[in-house]
N, C-alpha and C positions, 0 to 999 in steps of 0.2 A: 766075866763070871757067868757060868752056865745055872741058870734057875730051870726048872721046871716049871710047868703049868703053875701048878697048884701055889707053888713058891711065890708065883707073882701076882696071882688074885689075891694071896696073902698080904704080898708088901704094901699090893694100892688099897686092901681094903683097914690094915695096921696104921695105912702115913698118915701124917698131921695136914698131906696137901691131897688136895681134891682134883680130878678132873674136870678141864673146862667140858663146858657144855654151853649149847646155844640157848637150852630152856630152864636152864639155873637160872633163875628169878632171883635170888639172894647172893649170887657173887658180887662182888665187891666192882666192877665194872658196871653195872646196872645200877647199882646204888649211887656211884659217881656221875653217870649219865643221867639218873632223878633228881641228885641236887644241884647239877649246872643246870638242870631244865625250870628247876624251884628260883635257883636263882637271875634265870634269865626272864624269867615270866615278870621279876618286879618291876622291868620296863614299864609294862603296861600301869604299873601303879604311879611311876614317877617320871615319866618318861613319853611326849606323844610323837616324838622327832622318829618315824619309818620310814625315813626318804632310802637305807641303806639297809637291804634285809639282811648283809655279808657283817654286819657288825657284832663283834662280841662282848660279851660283859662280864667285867672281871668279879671276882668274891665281893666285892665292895657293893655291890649295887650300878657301878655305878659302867657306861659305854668305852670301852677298851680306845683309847686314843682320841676322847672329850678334853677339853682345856681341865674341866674340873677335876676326871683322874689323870691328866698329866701332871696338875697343879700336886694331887697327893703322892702321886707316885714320887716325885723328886723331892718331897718334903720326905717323906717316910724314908727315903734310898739316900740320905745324906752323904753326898761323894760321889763323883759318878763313876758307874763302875761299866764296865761292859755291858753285861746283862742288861741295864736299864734303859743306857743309848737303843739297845733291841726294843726295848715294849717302846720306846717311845716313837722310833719306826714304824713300829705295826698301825699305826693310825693312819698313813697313807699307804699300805701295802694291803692286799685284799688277797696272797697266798700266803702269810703268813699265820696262822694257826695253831704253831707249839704253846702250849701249856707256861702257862706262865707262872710264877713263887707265888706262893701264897702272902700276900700281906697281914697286917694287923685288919682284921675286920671290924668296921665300926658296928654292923650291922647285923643279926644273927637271926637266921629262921624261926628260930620257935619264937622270937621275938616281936617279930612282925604277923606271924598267921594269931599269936596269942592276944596279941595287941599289949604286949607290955614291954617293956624294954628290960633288954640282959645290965647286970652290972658292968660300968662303964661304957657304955654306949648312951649315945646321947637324943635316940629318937627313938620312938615307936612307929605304928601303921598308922596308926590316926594322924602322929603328929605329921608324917611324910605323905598324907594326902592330904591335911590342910595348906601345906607347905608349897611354892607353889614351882613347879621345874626349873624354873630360871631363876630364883631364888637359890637351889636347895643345888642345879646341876648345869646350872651354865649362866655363870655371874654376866650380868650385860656388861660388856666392854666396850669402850669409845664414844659414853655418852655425853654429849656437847656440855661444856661448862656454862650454860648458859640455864641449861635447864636443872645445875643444880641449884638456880638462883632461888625458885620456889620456896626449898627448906630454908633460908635464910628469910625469907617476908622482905626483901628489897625491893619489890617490887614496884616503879615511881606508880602515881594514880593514873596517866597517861598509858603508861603499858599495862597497867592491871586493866581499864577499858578494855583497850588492842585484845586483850586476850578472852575477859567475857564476850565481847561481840565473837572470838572465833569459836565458842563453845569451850574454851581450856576451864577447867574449874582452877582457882586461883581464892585465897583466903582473904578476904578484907577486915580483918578484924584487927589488922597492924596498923590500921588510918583511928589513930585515939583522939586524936585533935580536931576540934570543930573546924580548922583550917583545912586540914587534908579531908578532910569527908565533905566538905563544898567544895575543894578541888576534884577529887572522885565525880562527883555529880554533875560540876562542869561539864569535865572530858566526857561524860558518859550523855550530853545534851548536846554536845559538839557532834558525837555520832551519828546523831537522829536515827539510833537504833531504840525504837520502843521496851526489845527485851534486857538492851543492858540498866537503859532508864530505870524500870522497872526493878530490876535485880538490885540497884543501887539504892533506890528509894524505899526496898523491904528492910536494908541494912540500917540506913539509915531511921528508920521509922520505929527499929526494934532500942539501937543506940541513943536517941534523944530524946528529950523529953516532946511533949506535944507542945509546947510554947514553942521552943525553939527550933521544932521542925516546920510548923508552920509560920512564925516569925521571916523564916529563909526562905520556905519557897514561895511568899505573898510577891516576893522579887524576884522569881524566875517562875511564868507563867507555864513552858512549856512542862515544867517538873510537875507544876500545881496540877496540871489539865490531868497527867500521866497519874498521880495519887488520887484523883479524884475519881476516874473510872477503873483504877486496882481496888479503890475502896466498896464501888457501886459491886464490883465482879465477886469481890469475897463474902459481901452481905455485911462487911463493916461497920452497921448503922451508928453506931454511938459515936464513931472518931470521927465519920462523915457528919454527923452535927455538930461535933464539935469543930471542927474545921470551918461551917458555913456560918458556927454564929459568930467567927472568930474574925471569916473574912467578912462580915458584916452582909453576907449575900439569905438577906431574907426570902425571898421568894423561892428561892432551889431549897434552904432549909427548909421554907414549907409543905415543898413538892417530897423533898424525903422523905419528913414526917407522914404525909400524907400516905406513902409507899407503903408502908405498915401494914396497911387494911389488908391487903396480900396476905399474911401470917394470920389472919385473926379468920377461923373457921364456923365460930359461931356466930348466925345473921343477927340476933339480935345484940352482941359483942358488939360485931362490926357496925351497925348502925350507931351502937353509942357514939365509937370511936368516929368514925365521920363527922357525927354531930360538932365533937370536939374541931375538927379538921376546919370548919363551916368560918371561925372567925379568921383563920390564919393568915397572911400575908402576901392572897394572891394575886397576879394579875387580877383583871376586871372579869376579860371570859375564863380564864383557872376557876376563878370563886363560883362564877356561873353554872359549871360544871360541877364541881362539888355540891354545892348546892342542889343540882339534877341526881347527883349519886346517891345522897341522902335521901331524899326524897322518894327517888325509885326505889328503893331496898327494902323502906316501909312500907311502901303502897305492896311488893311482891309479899312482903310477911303475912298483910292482911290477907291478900288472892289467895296464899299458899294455904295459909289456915280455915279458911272457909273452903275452898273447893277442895280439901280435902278431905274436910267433917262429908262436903254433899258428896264424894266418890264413895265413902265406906259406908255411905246408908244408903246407895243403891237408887235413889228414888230422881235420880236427873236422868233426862234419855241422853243426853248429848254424852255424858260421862258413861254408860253403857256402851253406846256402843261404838266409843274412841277412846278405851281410858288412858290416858295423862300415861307419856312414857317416861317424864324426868320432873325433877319438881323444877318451879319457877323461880326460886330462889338464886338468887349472884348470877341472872342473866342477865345481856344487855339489852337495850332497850326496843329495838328492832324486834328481838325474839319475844321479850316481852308484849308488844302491841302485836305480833302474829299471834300468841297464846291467847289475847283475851279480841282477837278476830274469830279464833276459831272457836272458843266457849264461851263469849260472853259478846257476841255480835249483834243483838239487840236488847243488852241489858239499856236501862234508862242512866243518861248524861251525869245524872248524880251520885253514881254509885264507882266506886275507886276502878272497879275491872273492867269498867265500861270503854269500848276504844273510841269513842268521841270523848271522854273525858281526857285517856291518856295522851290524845292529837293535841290537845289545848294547854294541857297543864306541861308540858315538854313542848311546845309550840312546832311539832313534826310537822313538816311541810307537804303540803299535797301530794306531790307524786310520791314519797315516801310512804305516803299512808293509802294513796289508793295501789300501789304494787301490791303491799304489803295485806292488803284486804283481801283485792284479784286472789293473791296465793293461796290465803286462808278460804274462801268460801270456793274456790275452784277446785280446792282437793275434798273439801265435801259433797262436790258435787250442786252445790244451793246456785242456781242457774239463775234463781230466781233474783236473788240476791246480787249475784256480777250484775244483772241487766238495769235492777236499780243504782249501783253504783257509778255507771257511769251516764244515767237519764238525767238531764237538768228541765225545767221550766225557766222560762222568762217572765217579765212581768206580764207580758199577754195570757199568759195559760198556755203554750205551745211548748211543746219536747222535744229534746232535742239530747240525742247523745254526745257528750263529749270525754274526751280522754287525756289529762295530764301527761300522760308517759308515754299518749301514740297507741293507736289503735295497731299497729303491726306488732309492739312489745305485747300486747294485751291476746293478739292472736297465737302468739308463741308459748306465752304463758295457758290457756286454755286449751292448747293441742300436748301440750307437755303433763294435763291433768285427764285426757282424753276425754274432750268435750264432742258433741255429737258434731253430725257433719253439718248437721242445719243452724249452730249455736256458731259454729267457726265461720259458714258462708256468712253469716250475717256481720262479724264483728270485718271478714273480710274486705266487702263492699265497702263497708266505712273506712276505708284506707283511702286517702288521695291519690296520692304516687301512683301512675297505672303502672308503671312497669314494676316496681313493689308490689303490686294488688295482683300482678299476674304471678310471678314468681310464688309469693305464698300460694296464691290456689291450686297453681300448679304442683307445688310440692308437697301441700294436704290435701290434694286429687278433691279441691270442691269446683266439680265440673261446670254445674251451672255460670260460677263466676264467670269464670277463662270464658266460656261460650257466649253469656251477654258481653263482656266486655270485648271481642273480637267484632261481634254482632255492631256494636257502638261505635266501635273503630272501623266498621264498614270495610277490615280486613278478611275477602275472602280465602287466602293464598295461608294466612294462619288458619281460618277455619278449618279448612279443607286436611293440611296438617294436622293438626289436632284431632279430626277424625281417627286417624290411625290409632290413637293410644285410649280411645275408648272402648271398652266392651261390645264388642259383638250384639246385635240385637238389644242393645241396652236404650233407655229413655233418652239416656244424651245422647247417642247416633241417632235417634229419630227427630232429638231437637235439632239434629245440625242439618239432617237431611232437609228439612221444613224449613230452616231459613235458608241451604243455598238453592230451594227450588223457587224462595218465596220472589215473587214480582214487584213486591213494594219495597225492597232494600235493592238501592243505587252503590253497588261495591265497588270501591275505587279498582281494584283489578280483576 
């Protein structure tokens, strides 16, 4: 049939069908390419298996030749028919691509972006992301009969062990009988795995009464030992006394009790509570020490409260110009005798913050107390004071210094507070050891030393060495020069 022009701009612009086009954004091919593309993207929601970027996914949601649409496909396809044998092919073939029937969808777009589910379907988006892929699209298959013993609780107490020592969580709540749960505790001491012990003895401890748990383990020491340090770990206090007055072990119940003082932040609390602690059931040196702890706590009350009335009026110089960085309070007793070295180091004997009182009444032993001085009057500098501490008299009337701790500690300690050089030669000398006595001076450059004592040793070959590392024109090169010209020193070389 002959048309003309016009005839035929007529027909295409009259018919019900349209001309393709590649920039028709609303033909019906674009539209089908957006909702394969909608429905491929649910991968990503349900789905993290990308080993295979050639896979397809059918209407269903679900990976084109997976067990799980195989499983539906032959359930939906009842009979098998041609067609079906084909999709079920396509899971090992990677050129095949035909378009496959439409099934029954469980699953439907608006469904899933709305988050509600269509009538008869049975999921939404939430529930198919709680849900978990292998669960929902690839059932596990071939798993050992062994492990579905679990759901069952058959577990003997022998293998339930076996399994907490491998990390398996495993239920003991199935051991109801006192028999089986001191069998459990057996096998788990048989281990000498600390964490199964442990694991067994929370079960345990939650399960019985407190009579009859420790009734049992007063006969198996190794369980006892394990509940006794789970107990000290969690802060237990009340079951661990009850446990210690049960096993008749007084002195470690006293030591608990005593452990308290730790939680009680108020000093004058805490003092009480010691007080209490004072009669309890300790050894002989335990009471000793208590006895010291009370005692110290009060003495630091009294200190704390007076020297701090005398910091906030101003009128002590010592407190001017050192004031107090911490208070004195629940310190131990070392720090305590350096605080009242350094601010109350010639209070009179009678008075609590005195430290000849504190030496005598905690009976601190010499060189404890003369270090602990040394440090205090050396960081202030009081020169005067180190030199009295270590002067003695005899009963002649003659002085004499001496040092409990060793005149080379006492030189270390004064160069560590930068005492003069004439303050260090001096305690130096006082060192017996010569080759000790050289080393120090050598290494706090107190020249003099090193040079009399070479001088003594009649060593001229160190002299002469030691020349090199003194200053240029300085007093000691002219002292060294002066003794190796001098005629009256007989030098061994």
């Amino acid at each position: 049939m002959n048309r003309t022009k016009g005839d035929e701009e007529e027909y295409w612009n009259s018919s019900k069908f349209k001309a393709f086009t590649f920039d028709d954004e609303d033909d019906e091919l674009s539209q089908l390419k957006e909702s394969k593309r909608a429905v491929n993207s649910l991968r990503d929601f349900v789905d993290d298996d990308d080993d295979d970027d050639l896979e397809r996914v059918s209407w269903s949601g679900e990976p084109v030749g997976s067990i799980s649409w195989s499983i539906r496909e032959t359930a939906g396809n009842s009979g098998s028919t041609h067609e079906g044998r084909e999709q079920l092919k396509s899971r090992n073939s990677f050129s095949s691509y035909a378009q496959l029937p439409k099934p029954t969808s469980t699953y439907s777009l608006s469904s899933f972006f709305r988050g509600r589910t269509r009538p008869g379907s049975f999921q939404s988006l939430s529930d198919a992301l709680s849900d978990t892929p292998a669960k929902s699209y690839a059932p596990e298959l071939g798993r050992p009969k062994g492990e579905y013993r679990d759901y069952s609780n058959d577990w003997s107490p022998s293998d339930t062990a076996r399994r907490l020592r491998k990390g398996k969580v495993c239920s003991l709540e199935r051991f109801r009988s006192l028999q089986d749960k001191l069998q459990l505790l057996e096998e788990a001491v048989s281990m000498h795995d600390g964490n199964v012990i442990t694991a067994v003895l929370i079960f345990l401890k939650r399960t019985l009464s407190k009579e009859i748990l420790f009734r049992e383990l007063e006969v198996r020491q190794v369980a006892l030992r394990h509940l006794i340090h789970f107990l000290k770990e969690i802060g237990d206090q009340k079951l661990l006394l009850d446990l210690f007055r049960f096993l008749d072990r007084t002195e470690e119940l006293a030591l608990s009790h005593y452990r308290e003082h730790l939680n009680i932040q108020d000093p004058d609390k805490r003092k009480e509570f010691l007080k209490t602690c004072v009669g309890l059931p300790f050894s002989a040196e335990d009471s000793a020490h208590i006895q010291d702890h009370y005692t110290l706590l009060e003495r630091q009350i009294i200190i704390e409260a007076n020297d701090r009335h005398l910091e906030s009026a101003g009128q002590t110089e010592i407190f001017r110009k050192h004031p107090r960085k911490a208070s004195i309070l629940n310190m131990p007793l070392v720090t305590t005798l350096f605080y009242s070295c350094f601010y109350h180091y010639t209070e009179a004997e009678g008075t609590f913050s005195s430290p000849v009182n504190l030496k005598k009444t905690f009976k601190i032993p010499d060189k404890q107390y003369v270090l602990t001085a040394l440090a205090a009057r050396a960081k202030l500098r009081a020169w005067n004071d180190v030199d009295a501490l270590f002067t003695t008299k005899n009963w002649l009337g003659y002085t004499k210094k001496r040092a409990p701790i060793g005149f080379h500690r006492v030189v270390e300690i004064l160069h560590k507070n930068n005492a003069p050089v004439q303050i260090l030669q001096e305690y130096v000398n006082l060192v017996e050891d010569v080759d000790t006595k050289l080393n120090l001076a050598t290494k706090f450059k107190c020249h003099d030393v090193v040079i009399d004592t070479y001088r003594d040793l009649k060593d001229r070959q160190q002299l002469l060495a030691y020349r090199s590392k003194v200053d240029k024109g300085s007093a000691e090169e002219e002292k060294i020069d002066a003794l190796l010209s001098s005629s009256q020193i007989r030098w061994k070389n």
